[in-house]
N, C-alpha and C positions, 0 to 999 in steps of 0.2 A: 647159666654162667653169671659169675660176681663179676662185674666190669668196674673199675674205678677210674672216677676221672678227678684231676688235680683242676680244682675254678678258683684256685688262692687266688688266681691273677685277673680275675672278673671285677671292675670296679663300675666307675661308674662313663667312664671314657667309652666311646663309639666304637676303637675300632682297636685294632692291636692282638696279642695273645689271646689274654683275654677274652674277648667279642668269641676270635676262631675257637676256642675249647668250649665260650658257650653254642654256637650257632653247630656243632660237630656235635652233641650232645642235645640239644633240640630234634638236631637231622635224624639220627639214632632210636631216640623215644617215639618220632612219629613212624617207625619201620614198625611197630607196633608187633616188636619181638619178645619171649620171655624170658630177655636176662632183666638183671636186674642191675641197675647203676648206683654204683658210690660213690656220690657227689663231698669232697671235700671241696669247703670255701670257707673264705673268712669272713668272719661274720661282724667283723667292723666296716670292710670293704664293696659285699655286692649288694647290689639294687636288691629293692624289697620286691619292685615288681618281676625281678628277676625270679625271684623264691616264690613267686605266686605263682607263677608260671609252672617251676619247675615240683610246684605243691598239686597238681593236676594232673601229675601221671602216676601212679601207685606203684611203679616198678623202681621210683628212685627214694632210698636211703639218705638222707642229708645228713654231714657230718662238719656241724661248727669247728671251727679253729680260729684262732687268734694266732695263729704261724704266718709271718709274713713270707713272703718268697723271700731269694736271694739273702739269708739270714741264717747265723751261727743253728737257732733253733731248728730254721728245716731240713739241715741235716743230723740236729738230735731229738727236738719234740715233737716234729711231724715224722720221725721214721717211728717213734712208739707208739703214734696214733692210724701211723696205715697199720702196726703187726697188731693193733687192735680191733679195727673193724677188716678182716682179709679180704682180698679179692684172687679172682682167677688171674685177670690179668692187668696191669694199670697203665691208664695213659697220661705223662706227661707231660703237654703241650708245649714245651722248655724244652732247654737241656741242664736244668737245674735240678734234677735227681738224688734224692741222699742216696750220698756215696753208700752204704753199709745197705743198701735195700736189696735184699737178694729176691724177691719176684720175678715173677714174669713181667717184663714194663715193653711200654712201645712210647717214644722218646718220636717227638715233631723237633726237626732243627730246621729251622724257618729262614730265609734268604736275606 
């Protein structure tokens, strides 16, 4: 299974969305299962040691963007970059989903 996960929101802050969508996909990769993850992140925004990291498990696909969250864009040039690399199913960590994304998505709305 394609599993994609949204780490636009990974920067370089400790704790937040962010942190949760990376440390839920750390948790994931050490299950040491064989799907394989499609890591979107912005590639002005996460840590390097973060990509070092996530350069260490062979099952994740990293996929640059320069799409901020919360922006006219990720509801137009990040919807033509997920129908570019597909996934089975994609996780959100938001609820900042493009609108027009017809997948399968599992959406965190956080307290």
């Amino acid at each position: 299974m394609r599993i994609g996960i949204d780490l636009r929101m990974r920067d370089n802050q400790s704790a937040g969305i962010g942190r949760y969508a990376f440390e839920l996909l750390k948790a994931m990769l050490d299950l040491h299962t064989d799907h394989t993850f499609v890591v979107f992140y912005n590639q002005n925004h996460i840590l390097q040691q973060d990509l070092d990291k996530l350069h260490q498990y062979k099952q994740v696909e990293l996929v640059p963007t320069q799409i901020r969250h919360y922006s006219w864009q990720e509801q137009t040039l990040f919807l033509k970059v997920l129908k570019k690399h597909p996934v089975d199913v994609m996780h959100f960590p938001n609820f900042n989903v493009p609108i027009w994304y017809r997948g399968p998505y599992v959406v965190t709305v956080h307290d």
